[in-house]
C-alpha atoms as a printed R data frame, in Angstrom:
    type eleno elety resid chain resno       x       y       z
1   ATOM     1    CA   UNK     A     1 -14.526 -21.846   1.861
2   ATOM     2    CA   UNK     A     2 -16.805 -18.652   1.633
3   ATOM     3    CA   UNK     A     3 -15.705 -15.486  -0.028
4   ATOM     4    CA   UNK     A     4 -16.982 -12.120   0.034
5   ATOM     5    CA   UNK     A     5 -19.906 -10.187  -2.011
6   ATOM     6    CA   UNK     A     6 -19.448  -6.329  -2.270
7   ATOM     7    CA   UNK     A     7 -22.052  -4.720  -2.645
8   ATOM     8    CA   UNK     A     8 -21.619  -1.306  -4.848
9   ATOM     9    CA   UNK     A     9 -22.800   2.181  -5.764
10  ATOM    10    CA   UNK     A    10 -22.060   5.241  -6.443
11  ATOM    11    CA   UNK     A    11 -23.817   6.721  -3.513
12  ATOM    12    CA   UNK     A    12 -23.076   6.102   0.106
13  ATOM    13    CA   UNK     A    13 -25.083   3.135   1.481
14  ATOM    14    CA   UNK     A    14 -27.033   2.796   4.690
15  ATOM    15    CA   UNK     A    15 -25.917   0.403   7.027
16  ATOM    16    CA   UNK     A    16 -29.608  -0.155   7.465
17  ATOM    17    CA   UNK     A    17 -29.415  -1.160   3.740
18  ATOM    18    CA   UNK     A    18 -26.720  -3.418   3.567
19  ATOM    19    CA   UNK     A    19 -26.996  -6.827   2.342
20  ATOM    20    CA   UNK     A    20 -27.685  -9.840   3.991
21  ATOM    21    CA   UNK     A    21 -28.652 -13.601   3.867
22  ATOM    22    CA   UNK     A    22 -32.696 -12.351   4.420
23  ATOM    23    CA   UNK     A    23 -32.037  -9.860   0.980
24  ATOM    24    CA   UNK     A    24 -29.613 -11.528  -1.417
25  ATOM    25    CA   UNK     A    25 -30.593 -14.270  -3.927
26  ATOM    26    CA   UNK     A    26 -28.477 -16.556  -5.112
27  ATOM    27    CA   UNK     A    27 -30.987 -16.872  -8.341
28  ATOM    28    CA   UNK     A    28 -32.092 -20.025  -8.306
29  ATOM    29    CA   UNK     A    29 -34.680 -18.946  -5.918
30  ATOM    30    CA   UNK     A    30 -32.648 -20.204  -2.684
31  ATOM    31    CA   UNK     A    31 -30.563 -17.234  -0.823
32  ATOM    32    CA   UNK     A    32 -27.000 -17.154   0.335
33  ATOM    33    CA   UNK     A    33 -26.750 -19.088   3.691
34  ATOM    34    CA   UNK     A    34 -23.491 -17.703   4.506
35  ATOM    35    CA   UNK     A    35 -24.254 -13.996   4.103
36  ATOM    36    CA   UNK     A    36 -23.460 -12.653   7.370
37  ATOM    37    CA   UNK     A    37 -23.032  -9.438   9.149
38  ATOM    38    CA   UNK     A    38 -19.188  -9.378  10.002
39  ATOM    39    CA   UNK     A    39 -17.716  -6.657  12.345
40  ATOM    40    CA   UNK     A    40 -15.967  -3.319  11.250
41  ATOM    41    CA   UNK     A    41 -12.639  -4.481  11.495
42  ATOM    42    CA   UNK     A    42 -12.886  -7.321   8.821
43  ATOM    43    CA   UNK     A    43 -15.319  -5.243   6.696
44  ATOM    44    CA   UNK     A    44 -12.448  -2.317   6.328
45  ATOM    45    CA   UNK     A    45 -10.081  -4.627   6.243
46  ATOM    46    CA   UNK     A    46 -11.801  -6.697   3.219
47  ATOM    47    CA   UNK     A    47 -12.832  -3.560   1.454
48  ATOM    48    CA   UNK     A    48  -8.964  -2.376   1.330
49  ATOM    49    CA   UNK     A    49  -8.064  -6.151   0.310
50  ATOM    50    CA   UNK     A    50 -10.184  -5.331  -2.538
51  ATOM    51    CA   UNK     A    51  -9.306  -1.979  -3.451
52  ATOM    52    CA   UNK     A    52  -5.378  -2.541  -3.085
53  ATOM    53    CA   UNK     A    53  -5.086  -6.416  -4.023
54  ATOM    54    CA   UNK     A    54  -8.116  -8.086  -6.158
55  ATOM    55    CA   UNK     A    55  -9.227  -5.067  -8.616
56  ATOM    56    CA   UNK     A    56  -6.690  -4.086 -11.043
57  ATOM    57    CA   UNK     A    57  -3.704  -1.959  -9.709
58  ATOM    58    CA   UNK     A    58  -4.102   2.039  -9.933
59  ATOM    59    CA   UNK     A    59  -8.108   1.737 -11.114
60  ATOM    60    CA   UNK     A    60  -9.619   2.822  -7.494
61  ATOM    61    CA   UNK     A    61  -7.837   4.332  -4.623
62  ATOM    62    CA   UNK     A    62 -10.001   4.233  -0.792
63  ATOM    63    CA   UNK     A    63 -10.770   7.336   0.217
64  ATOM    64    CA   UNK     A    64 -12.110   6.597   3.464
65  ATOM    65    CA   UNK     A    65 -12.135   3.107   5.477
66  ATOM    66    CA   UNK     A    66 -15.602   2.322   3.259
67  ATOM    67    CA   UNK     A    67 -15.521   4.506   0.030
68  ATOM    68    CA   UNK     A    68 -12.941   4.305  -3.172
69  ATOM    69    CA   UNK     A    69 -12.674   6.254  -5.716
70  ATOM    70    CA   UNK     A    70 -12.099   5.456  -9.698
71  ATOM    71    CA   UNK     A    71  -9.109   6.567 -11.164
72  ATOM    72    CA   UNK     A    72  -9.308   5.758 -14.715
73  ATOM    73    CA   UNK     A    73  -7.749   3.105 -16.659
74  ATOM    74    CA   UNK     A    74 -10.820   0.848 -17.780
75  ATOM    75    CA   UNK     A    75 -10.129   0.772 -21.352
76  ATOM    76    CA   UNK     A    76  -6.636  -0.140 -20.812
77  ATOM    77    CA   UNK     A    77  -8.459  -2.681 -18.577
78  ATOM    78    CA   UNK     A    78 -10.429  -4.180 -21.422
79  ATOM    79    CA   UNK     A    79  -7.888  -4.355 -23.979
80  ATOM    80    CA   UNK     A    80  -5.948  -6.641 -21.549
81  ATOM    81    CA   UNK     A    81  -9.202  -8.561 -20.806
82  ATOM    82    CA   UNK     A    82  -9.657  -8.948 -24.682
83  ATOM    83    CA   UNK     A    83  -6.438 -10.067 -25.303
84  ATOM    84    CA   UNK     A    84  -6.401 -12.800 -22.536
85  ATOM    85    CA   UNK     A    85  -9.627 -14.174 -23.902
86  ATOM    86    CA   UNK     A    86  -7.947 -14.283 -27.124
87  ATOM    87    CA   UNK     A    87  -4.786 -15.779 -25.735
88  ATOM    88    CA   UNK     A    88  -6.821 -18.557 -24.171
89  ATOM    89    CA   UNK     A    89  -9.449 -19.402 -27.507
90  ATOM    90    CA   UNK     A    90  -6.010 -19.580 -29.182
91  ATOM    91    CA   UNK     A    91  -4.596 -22.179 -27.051
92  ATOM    92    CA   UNK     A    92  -7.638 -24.536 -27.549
93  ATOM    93    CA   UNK     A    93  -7.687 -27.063 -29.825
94  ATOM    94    CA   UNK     A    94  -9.069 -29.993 -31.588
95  ATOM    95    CA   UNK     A    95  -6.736 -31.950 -29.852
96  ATOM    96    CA   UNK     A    96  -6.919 -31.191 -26.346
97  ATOM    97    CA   UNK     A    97 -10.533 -29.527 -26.166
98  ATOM    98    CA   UNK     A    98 -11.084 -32.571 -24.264
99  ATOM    99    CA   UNK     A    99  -8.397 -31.588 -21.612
100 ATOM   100    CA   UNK     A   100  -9.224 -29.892 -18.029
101 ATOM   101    CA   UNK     A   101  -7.517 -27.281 -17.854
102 ATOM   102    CA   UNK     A   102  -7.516 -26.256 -21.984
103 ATOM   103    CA   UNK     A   103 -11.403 -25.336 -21.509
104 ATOM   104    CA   UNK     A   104 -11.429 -24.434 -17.646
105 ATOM   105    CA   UNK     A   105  -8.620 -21.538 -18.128
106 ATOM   106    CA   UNK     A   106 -10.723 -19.934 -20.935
107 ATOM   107    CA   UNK     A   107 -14.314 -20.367 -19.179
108 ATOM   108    CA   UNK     A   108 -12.069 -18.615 -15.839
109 ATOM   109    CA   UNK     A   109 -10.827 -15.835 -18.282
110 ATOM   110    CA   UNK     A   110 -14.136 -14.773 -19.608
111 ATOM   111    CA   UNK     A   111 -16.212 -14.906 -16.679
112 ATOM   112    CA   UNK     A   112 -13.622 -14.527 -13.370
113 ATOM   113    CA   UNK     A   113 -10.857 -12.323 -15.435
114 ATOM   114    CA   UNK     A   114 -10.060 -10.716 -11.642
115 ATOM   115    CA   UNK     A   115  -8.993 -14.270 -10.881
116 ATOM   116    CA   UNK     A   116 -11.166 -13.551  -7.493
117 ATOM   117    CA   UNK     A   117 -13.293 -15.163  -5.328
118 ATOM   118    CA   UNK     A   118 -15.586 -12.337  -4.784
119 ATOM   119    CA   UNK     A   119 -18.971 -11.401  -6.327
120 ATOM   120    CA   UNK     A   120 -20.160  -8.113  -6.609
121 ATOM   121    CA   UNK     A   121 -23.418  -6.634  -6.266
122 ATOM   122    CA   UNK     A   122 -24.081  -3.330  -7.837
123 ATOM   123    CA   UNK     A   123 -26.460  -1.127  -5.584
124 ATOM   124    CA   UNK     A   124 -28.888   1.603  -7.638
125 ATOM   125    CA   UNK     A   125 -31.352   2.148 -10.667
126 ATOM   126    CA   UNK     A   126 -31.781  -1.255 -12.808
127 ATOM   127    CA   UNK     A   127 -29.929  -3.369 -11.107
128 ATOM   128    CA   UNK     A   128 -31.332  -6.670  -9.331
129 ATOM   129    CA   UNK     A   129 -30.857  -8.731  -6.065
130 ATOM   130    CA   UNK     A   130 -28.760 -11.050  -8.108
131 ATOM   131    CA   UNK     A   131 -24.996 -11.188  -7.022
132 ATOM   132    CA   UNK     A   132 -22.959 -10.366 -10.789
133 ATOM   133    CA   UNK     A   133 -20.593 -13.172 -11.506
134 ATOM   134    CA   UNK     A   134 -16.789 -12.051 -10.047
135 ATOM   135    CA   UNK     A   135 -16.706  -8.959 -12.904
């Protein structure tokens, strides 16, 4: 299964400029094989998915079929993310550290806490050809 990278910024982006599988490392030196053009209709399609189903509820609002806009609520946000790491560390123990799902669902919480399958690349000033983790 292959999932999506967005690629970000806070300006509008040439479609000359978008990524693809000849710009985007994976960063271990090898590039993303799958990393294809897909047509207009699945790219506004997966950009809404994102907007109205994978990042949290009320943060961004589309705009336009390719641009959303930030509403507010990040601290909020972070609390929540805090308190689920927190949630998780607590439920680990010396007795079943050795247990799947005990380490797995706080690993998942600190590094995936959209619960997505998306990566994110944030377009501008300082930032790399490296795909961020799913936050």
């Amino acid at each position: 299964m292959h999932s999506r990278i967005f690629q970000i910024s806070t300006e509008p982006i040439d479609k000359e400029n978008y990524l693809n599988e000849d710009t985007l490392q994976q960063g271990d030196g090898s590039f993303y094989d799958y990393c294809s053009e897909i047509d207009e209709e699945d790219r506004k399609e997966d950009i809404a998915n994102l907007v109205n189903h994978a990042l949290p509820k009320g943060m961004f609002e589309l705009i336009s079929d390719d641009t959303m806009r930030y509403n507010g609520g990040i601290e909020q946000w972070k609390e929540e993310y805090v308190a689920n790491i927190k949630k998780r560390a607590n439920a680990l123990t010396a007795d079943n550290m050795l247990e799947w799902g005990s380490t797995y669902y706080l690993k998942q919480a600190v590094e995936n806490p959209l619960d997505v399958a998306y990566h994110f690349y944030l377009d501008g000033d300082g930032c790399s050809l490296l795909p961020n983790s799913p936050l």
